[in-house]
N, C-alpha and C positions, 0 to 999 in steps of 0.2 A: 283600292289599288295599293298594292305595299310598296314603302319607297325602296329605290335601289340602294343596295348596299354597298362598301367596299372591302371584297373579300380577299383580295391578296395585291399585288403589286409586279405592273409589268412594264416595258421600256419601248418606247418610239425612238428611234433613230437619238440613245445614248439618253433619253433623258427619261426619269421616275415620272409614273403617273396611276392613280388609280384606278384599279381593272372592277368595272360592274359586274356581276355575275350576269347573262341573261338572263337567266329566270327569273333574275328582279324586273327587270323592264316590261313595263305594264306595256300591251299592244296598246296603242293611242293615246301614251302619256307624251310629251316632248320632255327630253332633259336640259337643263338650261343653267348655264354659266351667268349670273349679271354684275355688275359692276363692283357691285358688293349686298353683305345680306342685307335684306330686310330685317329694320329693329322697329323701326316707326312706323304700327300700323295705322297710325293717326292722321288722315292727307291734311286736316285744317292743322295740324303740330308742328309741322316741320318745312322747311326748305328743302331739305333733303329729294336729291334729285332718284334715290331706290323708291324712296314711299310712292313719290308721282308715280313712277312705272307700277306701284302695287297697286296705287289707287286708280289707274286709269281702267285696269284690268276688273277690280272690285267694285270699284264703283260708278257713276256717269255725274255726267253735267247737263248741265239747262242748252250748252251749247260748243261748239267746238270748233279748234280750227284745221282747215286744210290743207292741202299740201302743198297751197300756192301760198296762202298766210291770211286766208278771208274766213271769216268764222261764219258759221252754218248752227242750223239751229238741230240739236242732238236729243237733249228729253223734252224738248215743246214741240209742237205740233203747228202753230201760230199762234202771232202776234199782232199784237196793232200799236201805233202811236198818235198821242194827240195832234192837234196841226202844230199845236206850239210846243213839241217836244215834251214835255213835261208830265204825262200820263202815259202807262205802258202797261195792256194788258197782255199777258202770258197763259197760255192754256196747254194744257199738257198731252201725250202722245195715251192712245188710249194701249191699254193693257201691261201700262209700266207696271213689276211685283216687284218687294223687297225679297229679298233671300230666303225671307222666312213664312214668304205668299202672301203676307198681307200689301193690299195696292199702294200704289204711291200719291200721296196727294197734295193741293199745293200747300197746305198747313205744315206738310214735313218741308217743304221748299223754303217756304217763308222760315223756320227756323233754322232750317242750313245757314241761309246764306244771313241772316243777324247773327249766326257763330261764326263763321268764314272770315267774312267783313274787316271788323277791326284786327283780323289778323295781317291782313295781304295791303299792301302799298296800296296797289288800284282801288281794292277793296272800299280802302278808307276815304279815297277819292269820291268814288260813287258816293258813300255813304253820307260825304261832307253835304251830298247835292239833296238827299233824300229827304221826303218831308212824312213820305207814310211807306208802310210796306203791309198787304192784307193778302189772305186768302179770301177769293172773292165764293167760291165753290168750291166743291171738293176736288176740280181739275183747274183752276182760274185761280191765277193772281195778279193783286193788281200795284207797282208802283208808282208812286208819285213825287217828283221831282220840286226844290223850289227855284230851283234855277234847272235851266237846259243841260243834259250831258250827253256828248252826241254817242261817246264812246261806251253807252250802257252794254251794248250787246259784247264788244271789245273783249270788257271787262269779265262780264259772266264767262265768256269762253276762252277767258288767258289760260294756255299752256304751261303756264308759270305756277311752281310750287310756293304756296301753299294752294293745292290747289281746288277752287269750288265747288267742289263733290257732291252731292246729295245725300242727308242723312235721315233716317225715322228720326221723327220730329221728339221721341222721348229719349235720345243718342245725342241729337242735336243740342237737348237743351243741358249737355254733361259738360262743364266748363271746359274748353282748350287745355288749361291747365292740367285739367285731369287725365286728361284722354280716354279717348273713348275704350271700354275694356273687350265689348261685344261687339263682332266687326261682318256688319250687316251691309250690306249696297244693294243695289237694281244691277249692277256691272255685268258683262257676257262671263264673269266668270266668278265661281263663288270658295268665299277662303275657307278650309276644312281645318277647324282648330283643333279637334282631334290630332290631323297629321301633322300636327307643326313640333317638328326637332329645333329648336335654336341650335346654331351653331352647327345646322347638319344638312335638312333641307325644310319646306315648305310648300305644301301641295293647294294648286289651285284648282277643281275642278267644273268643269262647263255647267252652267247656272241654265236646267231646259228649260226654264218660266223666262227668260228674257228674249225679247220679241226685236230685232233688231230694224232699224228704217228701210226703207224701201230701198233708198237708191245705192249705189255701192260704198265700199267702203274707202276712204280719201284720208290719209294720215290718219289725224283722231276724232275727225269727221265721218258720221253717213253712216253703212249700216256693218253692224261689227258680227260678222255671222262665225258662231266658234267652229269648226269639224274637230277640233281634238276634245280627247276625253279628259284630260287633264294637263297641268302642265307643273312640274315638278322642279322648283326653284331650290337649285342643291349649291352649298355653300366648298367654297375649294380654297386653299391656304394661298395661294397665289397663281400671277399669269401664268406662268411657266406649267404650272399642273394642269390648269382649264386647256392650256393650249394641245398639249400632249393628250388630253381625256379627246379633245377634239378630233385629233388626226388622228388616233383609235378608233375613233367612232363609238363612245364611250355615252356622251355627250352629242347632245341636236345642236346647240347654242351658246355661245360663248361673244358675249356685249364688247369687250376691249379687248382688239390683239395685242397683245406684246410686237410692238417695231421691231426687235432684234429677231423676232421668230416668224417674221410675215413670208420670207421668200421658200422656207420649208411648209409654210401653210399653204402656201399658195401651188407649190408642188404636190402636195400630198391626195391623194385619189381620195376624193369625193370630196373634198372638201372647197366650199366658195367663200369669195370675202365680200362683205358688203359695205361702200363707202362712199356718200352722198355729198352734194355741195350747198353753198347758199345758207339757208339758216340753219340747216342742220348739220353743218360744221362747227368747231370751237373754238371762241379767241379765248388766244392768251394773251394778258396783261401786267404789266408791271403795278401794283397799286403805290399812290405814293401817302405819305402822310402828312399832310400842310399843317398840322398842329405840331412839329417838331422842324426847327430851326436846321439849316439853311432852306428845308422845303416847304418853308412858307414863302418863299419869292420865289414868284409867277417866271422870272429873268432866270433862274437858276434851273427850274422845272422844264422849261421850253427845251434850254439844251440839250437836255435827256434824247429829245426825237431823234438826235442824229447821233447818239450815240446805239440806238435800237436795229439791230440789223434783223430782217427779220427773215431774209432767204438762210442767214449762218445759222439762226437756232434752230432753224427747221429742221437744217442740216446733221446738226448737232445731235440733236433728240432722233435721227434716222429716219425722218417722214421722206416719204418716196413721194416723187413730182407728181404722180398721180392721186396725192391722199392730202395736197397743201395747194391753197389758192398764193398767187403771185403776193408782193410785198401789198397789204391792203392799210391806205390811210383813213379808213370808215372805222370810227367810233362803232358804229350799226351795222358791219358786215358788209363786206362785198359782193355784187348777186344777190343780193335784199331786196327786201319792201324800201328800205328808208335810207340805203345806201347810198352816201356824199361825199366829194369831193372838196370840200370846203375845209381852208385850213390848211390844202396836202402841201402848201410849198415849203410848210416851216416845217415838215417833215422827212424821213432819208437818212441813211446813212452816210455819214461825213465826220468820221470823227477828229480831223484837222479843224473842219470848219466849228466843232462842239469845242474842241479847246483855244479857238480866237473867242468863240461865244462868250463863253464860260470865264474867262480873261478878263473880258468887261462886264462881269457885274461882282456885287459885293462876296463871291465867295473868297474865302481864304483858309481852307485845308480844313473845314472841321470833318469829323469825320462822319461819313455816312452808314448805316447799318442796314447790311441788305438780309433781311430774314429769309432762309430755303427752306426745303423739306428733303431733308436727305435721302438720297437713293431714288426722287422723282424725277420726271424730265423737267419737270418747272424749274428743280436744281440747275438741270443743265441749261434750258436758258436763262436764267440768272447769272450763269459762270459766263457765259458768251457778252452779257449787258454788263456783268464787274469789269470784264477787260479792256471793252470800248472805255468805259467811263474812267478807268483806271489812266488811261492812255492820253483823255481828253484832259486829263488835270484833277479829279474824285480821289478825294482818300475814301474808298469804300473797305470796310469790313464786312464779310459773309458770317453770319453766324447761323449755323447747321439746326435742324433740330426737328420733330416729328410734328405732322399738323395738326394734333394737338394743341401742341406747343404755340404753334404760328397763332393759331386761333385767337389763347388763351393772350397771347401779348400783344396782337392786335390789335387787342379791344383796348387796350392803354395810352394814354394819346403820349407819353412818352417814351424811349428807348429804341424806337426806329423810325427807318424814313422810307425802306419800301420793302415790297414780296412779290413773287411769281406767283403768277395761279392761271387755271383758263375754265372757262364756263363754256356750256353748249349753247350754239348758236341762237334757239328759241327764247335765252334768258337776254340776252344783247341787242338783238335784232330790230328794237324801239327804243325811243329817250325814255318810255314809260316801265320800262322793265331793265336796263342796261344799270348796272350795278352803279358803278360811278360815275352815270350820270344821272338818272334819276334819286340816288341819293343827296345830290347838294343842299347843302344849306343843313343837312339832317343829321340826328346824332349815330353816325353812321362810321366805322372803322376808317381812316382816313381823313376825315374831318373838313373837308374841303366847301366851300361856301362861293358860289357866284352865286347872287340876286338877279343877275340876266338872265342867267340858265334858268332860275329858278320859275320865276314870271312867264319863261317860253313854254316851261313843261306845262306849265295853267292854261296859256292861250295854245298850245297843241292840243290837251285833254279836250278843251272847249270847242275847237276847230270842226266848224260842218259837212267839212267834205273831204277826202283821202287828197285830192291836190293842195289843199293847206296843209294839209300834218304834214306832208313831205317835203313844202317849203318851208315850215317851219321848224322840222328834224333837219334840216341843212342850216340854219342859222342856225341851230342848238351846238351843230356840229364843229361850226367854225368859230365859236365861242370857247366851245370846250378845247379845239386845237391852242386856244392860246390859254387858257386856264389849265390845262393837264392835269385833271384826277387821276390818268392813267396813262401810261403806255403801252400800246397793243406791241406785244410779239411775234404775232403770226396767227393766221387762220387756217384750220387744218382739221381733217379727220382722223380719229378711232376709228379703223375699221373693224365691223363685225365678224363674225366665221360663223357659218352652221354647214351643216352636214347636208347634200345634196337629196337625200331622201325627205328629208324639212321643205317640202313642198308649197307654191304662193305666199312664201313670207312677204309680209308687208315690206318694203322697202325706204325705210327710215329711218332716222339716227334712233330713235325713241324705239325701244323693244318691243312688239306688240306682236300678237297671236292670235290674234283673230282673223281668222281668214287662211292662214297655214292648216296643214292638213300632212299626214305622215303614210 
């Protein structure tokens, strides 16, 4: 299939967008907008939330989770465990193939996941417990534990990039470092290196050797059955062009609406928007940085909550009441698995009550430095957080700059004290995966350290049953409300657009195509 081109240049309602020709448009390809290109086709390489969606597509997992948040078993077939935890045998779905038809077995398994491993937080978790890891047969393998972890299976099917993918066991054993060059899976869809344009588009097409599970398909669970022939990941300069390629019908899909252009998308014939709650929404947070003075006191940090408004940034940034949950005091999301209450009184806006706060403790005007990303909405709520904190008694400075930039000074425990950012709900949604909180104690951008947190994430990881981790994610939670790695801004959706001909799309934050049909 040849990719579409862009042969001249035409306008939707006043704004430039590029015009396909049709006789590029392959029957049963979808065209697809995502959040940005794919650079890293490496899933054990990166955090990188493009690669997840390349790799979920390319490649599979031993397990997955659903779209309630309970992970299901995806490349195994069954399982068993010993009485005392601690033995786990795995056996595999019969007629898994790699890409290149040779079958999958647990030998390539067993190498995945000792490459995966010391890459991924949980990863290393699991790994700390582990006493052997074998192929027991060519479909069998077996782990063995020297202490109990209840969370094995958790871990195997974390949503979370980097993520556990499955590799030929001679892919597998090419150092992370290196990355892998040859980009082989078992995935419902197979990458065609030949059609890859950097900087233009990239063609995926349907993998006929991959045999999808029985039962239906549930998030990134169950069974991933492709009907399209391809699916044609094309690279665009900005929202504003995806949007307009959209309402041409140019373009099946397009991952982030632009806020300023939803009410003309949403008029525009044929076109739908799609926009979900619970963990597949995004919090934003303020990150703060305890290794720079005055935000290494815990007294100073608190105040912050009542200066965080977070119905005005919402505001701000243009999220329409239907695309943003109410003011949420859950570290873990609101409409969660692990959603608490714990903590919320010292939370609210009140920025009277921030500047009696703030009064009594040891600040006295030094200045704070708020890192943005110019021209983002994180900008804009950071500009809404300067004011409050402006108002409460902060001498804050905004220093502007591209993320990049934010990244690269980040990582310096000196020269700021905090940034805007927001993550998708599936990375938050646990102490074990939540950025600032499961990083404590770690040498981790922000620097922040409670030993309380730290010991709860141990006896959570260890915890036997889903009614402890959730009392124990609320203790975590009301810890952290008084320790503040962070301040949430708001919880809210990107919504999606595709073209109403883009038939049974999965309905998810996370992109997927299997199952869609044109």
């Amino acid at each position: 299939m040849s990719p579409t081109k862009i042969t001249r240049r035409a306008t939707v309602a006043g704004l430039a967008l590029p015009w396909i020709a049709p006789a590029a448009r392959a029957a049963g390809t979808a065209n697809l907008v995502l959040e940005s290109e794919v650079v890293i086709l490496d899933p054990h390489a990166t955090t990188a939330a493009i690669t997840r969606t390349f790799g979920y597509h390319v490649f599979d997992t031993l397990f997955a989770m659903d779209g309630q948040g309970m992970i299901k078993p995806q490349m195994v077939a069954a399982w068993e465990t010993s009485s005392d935890g601690l033995v786990w045998h795995f056996r595999l779905r019969d007629g898994l193939l790699w890409h290149d038809g040779t079958p999958v077995t647990a030998a390539d398994c067993v190498a995945s996941l000792e490459r995966w491993a010391p890459r991924d937080a949980q990863g290393r978790m699991l790994w700390a417990a582990k006493a052997e890891l074998v192929a027991t047969d060519a479909r069998t393998f077996r782990l063995t534990l020297s202490r109990p972890f209840p969370l094995v299976l958790d871990v195997l099917g974390k949503p979370n990039a980097p993520l556990p993918v499955m590799l030929p066991e001679r892919l597998a054993r090419v150092p992370v470092e290196t990355r892998i060059r040859e980009i082989i899976g078992s995935g419902p869809f197979r990458f065609r290196a030949a059609d890859w344009r950097p900087g233009n588009y990239m063609i995926l097409e349907r993998f006929e050797g991959y045999v999808p599970r029985e039962e239906p398909a549930d998030f990134l669970a169950g069974g991933k059955r492709v009907h399209l022939d391809a699916i044609n990941l094309r690279v665009m300069p900005d929202q504003a062009t995806g949007a307009t390629a959209l309402i041409a019908g140019e373009i099946d899909y397009m991952q982030y609406l632009p806020f300023d252009l939803l009410s003309r998308l949403e008029r525009a014939r044929g076109v739908r928007l799609l926009g979900l709650g619970g963990i597949h929404m995004f919090q934003g947070n303020f990150r703060l940085n305890h290794a720079a003075a005055p935000m290494d006191d815990p007294a100073i940090r608190r105040v912050l909550w009542h200066c965080a408004d977070q119905a005005s940034v919402l505001t701000a940034i243009g999220v329409p009441e239907r695309f943003r949950a109410p003011p949420c005091p859950s570290f873990f999301l609101c409409d969660a698995p692990f959603d608490s209450r714990a903590g919320a009184e010292a939370m609210g806006i009140d920025v009277q009550g921030a500047k009696r706060m703030l009064a009594a403790t040891r600040y006295r005007g030094e200045k704070i430095i708020f890192m943005t990303v110019a021209g983002s909405i994180s900008q804009t709520a950071a500009a809404v957080m300067i004011q409050n904190m402006q108002q409460a008694g902060f001498n804050v400075e905004e220093q502007q700059m591209d993320w990049g930039t934010v990244l690269a000074r980040r990582a310096r425990r000196e020269g700021w004290h905090a940034f805007a950012v927001y993550s998708n709900g599936t990375d938050m949604f646990s102490p074990l995966t939540h950025f600032y909180v499961s990083n404590t104690c770690a040498d981790y951008p922000g620097w922040d350290c409670d030993h309380g947190i730290e010991r709860m994430l141990g006896e959570f990881a260890a915890a036997p049953t889903p009614e402890e981790r959730k009392r124990i994610a609320g203790a975590i939670q009301g810890a952290a409300a008084q320790h503040v790695p962070a301040v949430m801004w708001g919880q809210f959706t990107i919504p999606a657009g595709y073209r109403d001909r883009l038939r049974d799309l999965p309905q998810a934050a996370y992109p997927m195509f299997w199952g869609a049909k044109l």
